[in-house]
N, C-alpha and C positions, 0 to 999 in steps of 0.2 A: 274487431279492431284490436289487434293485437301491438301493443308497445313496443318499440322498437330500443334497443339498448344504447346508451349513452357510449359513446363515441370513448371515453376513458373506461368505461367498467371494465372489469376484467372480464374474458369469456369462458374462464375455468377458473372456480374456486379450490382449495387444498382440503385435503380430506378431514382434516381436524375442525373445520366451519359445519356444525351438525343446520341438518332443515329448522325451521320451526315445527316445535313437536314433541322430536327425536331427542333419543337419551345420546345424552354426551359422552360419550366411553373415552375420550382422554377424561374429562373430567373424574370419573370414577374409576378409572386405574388409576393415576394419580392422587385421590384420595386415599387408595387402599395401602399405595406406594409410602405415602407422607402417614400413614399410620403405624405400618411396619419400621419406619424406616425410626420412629421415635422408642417405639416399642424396644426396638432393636441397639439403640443408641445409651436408652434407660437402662436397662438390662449392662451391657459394657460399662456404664458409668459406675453402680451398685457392685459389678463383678471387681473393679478396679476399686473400690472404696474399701471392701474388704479384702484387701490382699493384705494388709499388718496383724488381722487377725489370724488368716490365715499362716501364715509364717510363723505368728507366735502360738500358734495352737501347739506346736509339739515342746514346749518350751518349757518351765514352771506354771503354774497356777495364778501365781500372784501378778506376775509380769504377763499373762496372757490378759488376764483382767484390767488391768490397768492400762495396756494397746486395747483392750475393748472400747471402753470409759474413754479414750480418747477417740478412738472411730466413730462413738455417739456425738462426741462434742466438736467434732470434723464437720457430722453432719446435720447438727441440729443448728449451727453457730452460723454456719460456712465460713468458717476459719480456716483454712487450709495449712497454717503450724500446727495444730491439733493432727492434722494426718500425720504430717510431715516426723511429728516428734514421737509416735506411735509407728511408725513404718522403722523408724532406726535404733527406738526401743525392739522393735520384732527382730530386728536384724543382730541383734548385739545378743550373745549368750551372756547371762549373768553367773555369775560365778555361786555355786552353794554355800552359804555363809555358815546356814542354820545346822545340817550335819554336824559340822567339827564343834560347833559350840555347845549342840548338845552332848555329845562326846564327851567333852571339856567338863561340863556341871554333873552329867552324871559320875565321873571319875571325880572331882572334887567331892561329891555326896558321899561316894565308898570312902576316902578318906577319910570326910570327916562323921562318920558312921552313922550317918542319915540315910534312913532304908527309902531306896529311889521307889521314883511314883509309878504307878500300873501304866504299863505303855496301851492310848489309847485304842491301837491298832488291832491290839490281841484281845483275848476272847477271856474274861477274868478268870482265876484259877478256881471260882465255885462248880463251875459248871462242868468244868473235865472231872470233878470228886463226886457231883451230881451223877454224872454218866457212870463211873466205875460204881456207885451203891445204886443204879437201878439194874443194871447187869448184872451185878450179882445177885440181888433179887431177882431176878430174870432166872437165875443159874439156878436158885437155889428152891424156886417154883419146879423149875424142871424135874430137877432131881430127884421133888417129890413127889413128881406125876409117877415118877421111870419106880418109883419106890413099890 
């Protein structure tokens, strides 16, 4: 006794109505779709949050740091002024202040005959008189080998 179909059903279903059973392949393309597609959206939203760092990377020190310190508080606040005043700090070259003014004090120091301070950058002057008296003990071993 086979059932006879209701006069409204349809007599062809669409390819997306799986059997009972059967693995739903919209449903898991779709899954793997909505997974990329977040993945993908993260990723653009983080690339676009660091762009004021990025801009201010080649810039000073001080002002790259402080577009940092604001892209942390961009994103830990969601305050979006925090970008916003960090994106136009990155955009904006500050001018060197600290050059001329050290300039400034140390010619003020020669004038007033105060022996300027050991620049931290260079290497102090013990250790180029260290190098010349182990060289010449070096020279002077020699010498006595050749003796």
């Amino acid at each position: 006794m086979s059932e006879a179909l209701h006069p409204a059903a349809p007599h062809h279903l669409p390819g997306f109505i799986t059997a009972p059973g059967d693995t739903d392949v919209l449903m898991v393309v779709m899954g793997i779709f909505l997974i990329g597609t977040i993945l993908a959206v993260g990723n653009f939203y983080l690339h676009l949050h660091t762009l004021p760092e990025r801009l201010a990377h080649k810039s000073q020190k001080l002002q790259f740091e402080i577009v940092a310190v604001l892209g942390l508080l961009a994103l830990f606040t969601h305050n979006h002024l925090f970008w916003v005043i960090g994106l136009f700090l990155a955009m904006i070259d500050l001018p060197d202040f600290a050059s001329p003014l050290r300039r400034i004090a140390g010619s003020v120091e020669k004038l007033a005959g105060v022996p300027p301070e050991p620049d931290p950058t260079e290497p102090p002057p013990e250790t180029a008189g260290h190098a010349a008296v182990t060289n010449s003990g070096a020279a002077k071993s020699e010498a006595k080998s050749h003796a």
